[in-house]
N, C-alpha and C positions, 0 to 999 in steps of 0.2 A: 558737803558741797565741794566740786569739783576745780582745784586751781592746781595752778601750774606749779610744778615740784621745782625746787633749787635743782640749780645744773639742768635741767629739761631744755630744748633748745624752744624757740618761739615755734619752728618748723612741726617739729612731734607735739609741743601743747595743740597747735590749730588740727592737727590732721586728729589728733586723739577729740579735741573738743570737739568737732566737724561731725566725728562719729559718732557722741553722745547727742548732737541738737537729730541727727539721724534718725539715733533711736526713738528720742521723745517723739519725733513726729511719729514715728510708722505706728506707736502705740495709743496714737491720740491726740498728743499736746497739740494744742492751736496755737504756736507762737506769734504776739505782735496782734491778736485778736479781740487785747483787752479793750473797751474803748477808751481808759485814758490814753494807751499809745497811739490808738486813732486819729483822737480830736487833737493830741500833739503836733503828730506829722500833717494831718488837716491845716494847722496853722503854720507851716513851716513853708507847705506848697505855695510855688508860684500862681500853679495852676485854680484858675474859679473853680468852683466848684459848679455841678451842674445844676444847673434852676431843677424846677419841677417840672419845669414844661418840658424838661427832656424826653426821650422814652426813657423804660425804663430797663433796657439795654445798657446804655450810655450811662447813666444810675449807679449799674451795677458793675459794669467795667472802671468806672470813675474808684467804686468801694472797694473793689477787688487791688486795683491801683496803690491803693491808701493802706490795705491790710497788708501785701506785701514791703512796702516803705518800713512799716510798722515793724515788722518782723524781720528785716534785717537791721533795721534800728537798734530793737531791743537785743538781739545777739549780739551786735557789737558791744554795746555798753556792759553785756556779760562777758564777752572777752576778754573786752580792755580793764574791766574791773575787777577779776582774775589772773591776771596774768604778774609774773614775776616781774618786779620794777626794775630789777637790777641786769635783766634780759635785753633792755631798750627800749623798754614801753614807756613814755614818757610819765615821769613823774605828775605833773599837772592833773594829768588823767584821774589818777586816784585820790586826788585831793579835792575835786570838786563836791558839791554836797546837793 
């Protein structure tokens, strides 16, 4: 599994890690597609959700909404929980469970 090296600056971990979420996608990965991260950021949003009586336009723009949240969500939380503590990443971060 892919973490930041001692001495790496934050700058070359993101651009190097930037390049590896890159590659998982072009190859397939559907990041942030799980649906527990869905129903997560689902409960996070402000925003209602749309009844049924919507089209199903609105539906699918609402889900598409939701799957992208998702998947910069979950990147983050793999950066932040990778990342060298002693870099600036705040401590906190990796101590949560």
């Amino acid at each position: 599994m892919y973490k930041q090296a001692n001495g790496q600056t934050l700058n070359k971990y993101l651009k190097h890690f930037s390049s590896l979420i890159e590659v998982l996608e072009h190859y397939g990965a559907r990041l942030g597609e799980d649906e527990v991260f869905i129903k997560a950021v689902r409960n996070l949003e402000k925003e209602e959700a749309p009844g049924e009586s919507k089209s199903p336009s609105i539906i699918k723009a609402y889900y598409h909404k939701l799957v992208a949240a998702a998947r910069n969500r979950s990147i983050a939380v793999v950066f932040l929980k990778r990342a060298d503590r002693r870099n600036g990443v705040r401590k906190s971060v990796h101590e949560r469970k």
